[in-house]
C-alpha positions in Angstrom: -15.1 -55.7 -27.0 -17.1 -54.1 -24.5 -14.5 -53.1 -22.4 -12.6 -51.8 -25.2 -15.3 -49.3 -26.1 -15.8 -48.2 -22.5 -12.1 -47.6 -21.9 -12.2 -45.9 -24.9 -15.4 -43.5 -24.1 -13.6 -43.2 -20.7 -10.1 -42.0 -22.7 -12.5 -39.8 -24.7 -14.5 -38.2 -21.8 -11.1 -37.4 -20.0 -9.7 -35.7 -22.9 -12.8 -33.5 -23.4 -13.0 -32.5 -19.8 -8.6 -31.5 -20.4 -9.8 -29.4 -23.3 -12.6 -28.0 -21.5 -10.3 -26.8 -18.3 -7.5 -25.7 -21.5 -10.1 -23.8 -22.4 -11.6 -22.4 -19.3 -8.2 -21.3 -18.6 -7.5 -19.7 -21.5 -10.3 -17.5 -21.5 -9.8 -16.6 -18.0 -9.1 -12.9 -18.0 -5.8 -11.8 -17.2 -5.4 -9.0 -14.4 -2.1 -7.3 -14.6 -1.4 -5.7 -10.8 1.3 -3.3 -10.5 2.8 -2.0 -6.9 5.5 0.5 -5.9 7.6 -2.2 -4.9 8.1 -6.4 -3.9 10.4 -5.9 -0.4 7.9 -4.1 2.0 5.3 -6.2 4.0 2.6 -4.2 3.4 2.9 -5.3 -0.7 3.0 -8.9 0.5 -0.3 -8.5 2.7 -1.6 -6.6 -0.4 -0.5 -9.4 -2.8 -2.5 -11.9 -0.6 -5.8 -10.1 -0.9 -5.4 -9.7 -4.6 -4.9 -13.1 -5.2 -7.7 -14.2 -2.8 -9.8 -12.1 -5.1 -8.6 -13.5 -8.1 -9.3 -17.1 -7.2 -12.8 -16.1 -6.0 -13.3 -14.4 -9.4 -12.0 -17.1 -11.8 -9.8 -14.7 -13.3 -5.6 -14.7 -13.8 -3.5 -12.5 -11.5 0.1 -11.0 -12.7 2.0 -9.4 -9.7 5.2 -7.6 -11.3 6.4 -4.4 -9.4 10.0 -2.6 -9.6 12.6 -4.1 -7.0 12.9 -0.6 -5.5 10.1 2.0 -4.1 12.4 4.9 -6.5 12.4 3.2 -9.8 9.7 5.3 -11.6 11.5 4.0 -15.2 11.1 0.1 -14.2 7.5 0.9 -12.8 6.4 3.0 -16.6 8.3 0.0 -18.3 5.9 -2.8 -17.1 2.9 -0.7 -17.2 3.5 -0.5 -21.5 4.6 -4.3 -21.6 1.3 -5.1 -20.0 -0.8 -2.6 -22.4 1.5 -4.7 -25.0 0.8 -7.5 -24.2 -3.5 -6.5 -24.0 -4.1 -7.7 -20.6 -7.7 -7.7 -19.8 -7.2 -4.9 -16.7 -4.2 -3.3 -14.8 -4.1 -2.4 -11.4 -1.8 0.0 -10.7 -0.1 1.6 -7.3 2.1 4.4 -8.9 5.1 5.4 -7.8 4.9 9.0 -9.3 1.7 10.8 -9.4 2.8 12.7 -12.1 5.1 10.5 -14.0 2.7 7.0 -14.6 -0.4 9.6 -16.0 1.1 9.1 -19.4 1.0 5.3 -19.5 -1.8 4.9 -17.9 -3.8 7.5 -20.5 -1.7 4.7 -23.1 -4.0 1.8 -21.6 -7.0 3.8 -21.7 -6.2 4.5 -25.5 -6.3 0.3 -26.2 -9.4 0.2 -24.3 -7.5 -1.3 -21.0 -9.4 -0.2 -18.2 -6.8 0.7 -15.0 -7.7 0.3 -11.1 -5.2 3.0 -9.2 -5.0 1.6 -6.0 -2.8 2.6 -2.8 -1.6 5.9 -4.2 -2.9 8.8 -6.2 -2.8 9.7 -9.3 -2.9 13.0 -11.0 -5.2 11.8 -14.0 -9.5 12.0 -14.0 -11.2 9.4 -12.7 -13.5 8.2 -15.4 -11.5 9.3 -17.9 -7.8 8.5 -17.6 -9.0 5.5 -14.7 -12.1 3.4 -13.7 -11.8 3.7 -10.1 -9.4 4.8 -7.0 -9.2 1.9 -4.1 -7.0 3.3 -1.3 -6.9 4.6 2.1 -7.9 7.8 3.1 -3.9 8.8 3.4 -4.9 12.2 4.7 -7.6 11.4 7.2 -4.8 8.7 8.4 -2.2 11.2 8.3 -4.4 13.6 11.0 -5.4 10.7 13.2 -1.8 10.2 13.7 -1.2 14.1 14.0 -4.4 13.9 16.9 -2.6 11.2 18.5 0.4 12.3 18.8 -0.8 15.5 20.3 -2.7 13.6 22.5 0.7 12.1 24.2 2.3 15.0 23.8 -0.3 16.5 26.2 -1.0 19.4 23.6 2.6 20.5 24.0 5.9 20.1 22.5 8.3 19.8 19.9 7.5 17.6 16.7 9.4 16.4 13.7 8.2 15.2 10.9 10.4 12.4 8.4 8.7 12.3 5.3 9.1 10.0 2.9 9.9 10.2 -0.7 8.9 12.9 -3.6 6.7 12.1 -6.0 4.4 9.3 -3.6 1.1 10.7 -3.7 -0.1 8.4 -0.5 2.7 9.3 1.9 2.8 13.2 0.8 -1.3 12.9 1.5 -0.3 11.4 5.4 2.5 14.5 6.0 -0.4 17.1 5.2 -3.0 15.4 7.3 -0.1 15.4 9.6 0.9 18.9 9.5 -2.7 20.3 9.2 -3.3 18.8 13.1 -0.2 20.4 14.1 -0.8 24.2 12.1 -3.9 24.3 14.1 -2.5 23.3 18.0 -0.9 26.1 19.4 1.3 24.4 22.1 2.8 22.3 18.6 6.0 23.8 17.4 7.2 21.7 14.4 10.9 21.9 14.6 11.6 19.6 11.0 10.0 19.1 8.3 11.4 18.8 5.2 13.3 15.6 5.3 13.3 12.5 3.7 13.7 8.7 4.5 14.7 7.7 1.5 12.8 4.5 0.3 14.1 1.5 2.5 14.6 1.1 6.0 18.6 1.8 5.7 18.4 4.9 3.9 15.2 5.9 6.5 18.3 4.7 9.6 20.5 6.9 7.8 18.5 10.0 7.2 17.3 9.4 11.1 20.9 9.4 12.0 21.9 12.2 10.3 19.1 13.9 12.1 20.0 12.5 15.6 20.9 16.2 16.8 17.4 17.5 16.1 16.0 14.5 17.2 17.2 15.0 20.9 15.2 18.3 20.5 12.2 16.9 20.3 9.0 15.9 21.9 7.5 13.8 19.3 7.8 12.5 15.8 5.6 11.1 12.9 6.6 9.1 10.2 4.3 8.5 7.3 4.8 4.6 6.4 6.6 1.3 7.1 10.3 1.8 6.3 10.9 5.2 7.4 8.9 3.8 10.8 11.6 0.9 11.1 14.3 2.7 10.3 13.6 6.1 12.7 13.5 3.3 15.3 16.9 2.1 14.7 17.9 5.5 14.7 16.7 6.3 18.5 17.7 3.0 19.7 21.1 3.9 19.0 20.9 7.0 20.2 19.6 5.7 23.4 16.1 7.9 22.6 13.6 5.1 21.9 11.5 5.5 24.9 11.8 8.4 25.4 10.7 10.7 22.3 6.9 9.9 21.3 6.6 8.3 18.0 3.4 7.6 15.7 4.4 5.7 12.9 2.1 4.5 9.8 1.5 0.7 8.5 1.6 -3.0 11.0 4.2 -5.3 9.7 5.0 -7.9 12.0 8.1 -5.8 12.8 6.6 -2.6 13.7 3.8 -4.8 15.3 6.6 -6.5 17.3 8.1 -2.8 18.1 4.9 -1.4 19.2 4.6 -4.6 21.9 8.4 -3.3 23.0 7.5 0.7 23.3 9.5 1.2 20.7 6.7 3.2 18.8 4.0 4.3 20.9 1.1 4.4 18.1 0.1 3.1 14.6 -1.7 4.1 12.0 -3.1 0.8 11.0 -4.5 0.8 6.9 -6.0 -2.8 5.4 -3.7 -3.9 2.8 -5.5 -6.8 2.1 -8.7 -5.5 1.9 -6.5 -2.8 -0.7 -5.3 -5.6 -2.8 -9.0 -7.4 -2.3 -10.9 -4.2 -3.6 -8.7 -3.8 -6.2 -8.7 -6.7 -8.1 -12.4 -6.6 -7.8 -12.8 -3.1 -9.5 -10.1 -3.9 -12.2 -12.3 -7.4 -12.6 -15.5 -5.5 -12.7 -14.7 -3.1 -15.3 -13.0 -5.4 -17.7 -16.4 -7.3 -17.8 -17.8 -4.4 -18.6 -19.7 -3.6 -15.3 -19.9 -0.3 -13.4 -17.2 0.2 -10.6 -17.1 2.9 -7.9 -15.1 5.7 -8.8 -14.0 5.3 -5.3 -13.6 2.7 -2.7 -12.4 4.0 0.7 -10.6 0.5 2.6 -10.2 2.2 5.7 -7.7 3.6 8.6 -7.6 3.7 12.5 -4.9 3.8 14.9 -3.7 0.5 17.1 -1.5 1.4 20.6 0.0 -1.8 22.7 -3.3 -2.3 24.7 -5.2 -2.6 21.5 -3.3 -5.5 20.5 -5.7 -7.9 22.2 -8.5 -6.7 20.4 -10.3 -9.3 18.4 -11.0 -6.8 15.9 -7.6 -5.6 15.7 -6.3 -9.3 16.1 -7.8 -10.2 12.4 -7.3 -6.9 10.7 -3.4 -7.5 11.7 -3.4 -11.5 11.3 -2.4 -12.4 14.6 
């Protein structure tokens, strides 16, 4: 009889402590996290500090972003089927400053506090958004503009491949950029008004297609991780990698890999972990009601091959 009961207080304890995780769970608020796109590395780095925040936090993370970095429809879609569906917080990386202000003013309007992270947005902060967690794109755009006029010597020839319209971080990098290079005399900037496209085949193409200005030039800057790859392709096969200095922006593994070859002689190194980190924090913050930074600077420096060994550098890259 005895043992009967106990088995039965056991049964019983077991089952409350189920209903009690059900029920933790449940309550757990839900994060909604939004980025440009899901093929780059940098949005799997940042993915892997939002979701080490989330677990720290108690709270549920939902990564969905479009397929491609140019789907602005896709991006505005799953912004309003998260305000639908009354998540708790959204952290957003638009892929239009102009174009995501109208859904995002929509969250604000069902009380759904939004974290803009990576890239800008042209709403109010405190208003339209709680807080902005990014680089500073245009501080990281002139360190790359200072260091490539540093290889250059002070003189030369410079193109510029930008990225894609509408991207509020990259266009932020290409007038850092071009601000360093207005004010160097011996910098003539021979191209600038070109664009990658939003993977690394359309940035090989548009570097193709550009291979006779290319040969031109002293030095060239490219403001993030698939125009960098695919500009490389494009001197490799024109037998110029080597030979034409080129700052690039982000540290994949594969642009890390390329700046061990020479490939790419410097990188503008952000913290896309730290990004995703920061921004689940804020978005986590201000859906329990606490006070969040308006804005929350994650950093920027540049890497070249002999930094590599750095232990510093070593754990900002993950190597």
């Amino acid at each position: 009889m005895l043992k009967k009961i106990s088995v039965a207080c056991g049964l019983a304890v077991l089952a409350a402590m189920m209903m009690s995780c059900e029920q933790r769970k449940s309550s757990a608020l839900r994060i909604a996290m939004i980025p440009k796109g899901s093929t780059h590395e940098f949005w799997i780095s940042v993915h892997s500090g939002a979701q080490r925040a989330a677990t720290e936090l108690g709270v549920e993370l939902d990564w969905k972003g479009p397929m491609k970095e140019n789907d602005r429809a896709q991006q505005i879609a799953l912004v309003e089927q998260f305000v639908t569906d009354n998540v708790n917080a959204i952290a957003l990386a638009p892929l239009d400053d102009a174009a995501l202000v109208k859904p995002v003013q929509e969250a604000g309007v069902k009380k759904i506090p939004v974290v803009i992270f990576d890239s800008a947005l042209q709403g109010q902060v405190g208003k339209d958004f709680v807080s902005f967690v990014a680089t500073d794109n245009q501080q990281g755009g002139r360190l790359g503009g200072q260091t490539l006029i540093k290889l250059l010597g002070g003189r030369g020839k410079v193109v510029l491949l930008r990225y894609s319209e509408g991207s509020a971080s990259t266009m932020a990098r290409e007038d850092g950029f071009l601000q360093i290079m207005d004010s160097t005399p011996g910098i003539t900037v021979i191209s600038k008004n070109r664009y990658a496209g939003v993977t690394s085949d359309e940035a090989y193409k548009s570097s193709t297609n550009l291979i006779d200005v290319l040969k031109q030039a002293d030095g060239i800057f490219c403001p993030n991780e698939s125009s960098t790859v695919g500009m490389i392709l494009a001197l490799r096969d024109a037998g110029l990698n080597g030979k034409v200095k080129l700052v690039g922006f982000d540290t994949s593994p594969t642009l890390v890999d390329y700046l061990r070859k020479g490939d790419v002689d410097a990188l503008v190194a952000q913290n896309p972990v730290k990004i995703g980190y920061e921004a689940v924090k804020a978005a986590t913050a201000a859906a329990r009601g606490q006070s969040v930074s308006p804005r929350i600077d994650t950093g920027v420096r540049i890497i070249t091959k002999t930094d590599l060994d750095d232990p510093q550098v070593k754990a900002l890259l993950g190597i």
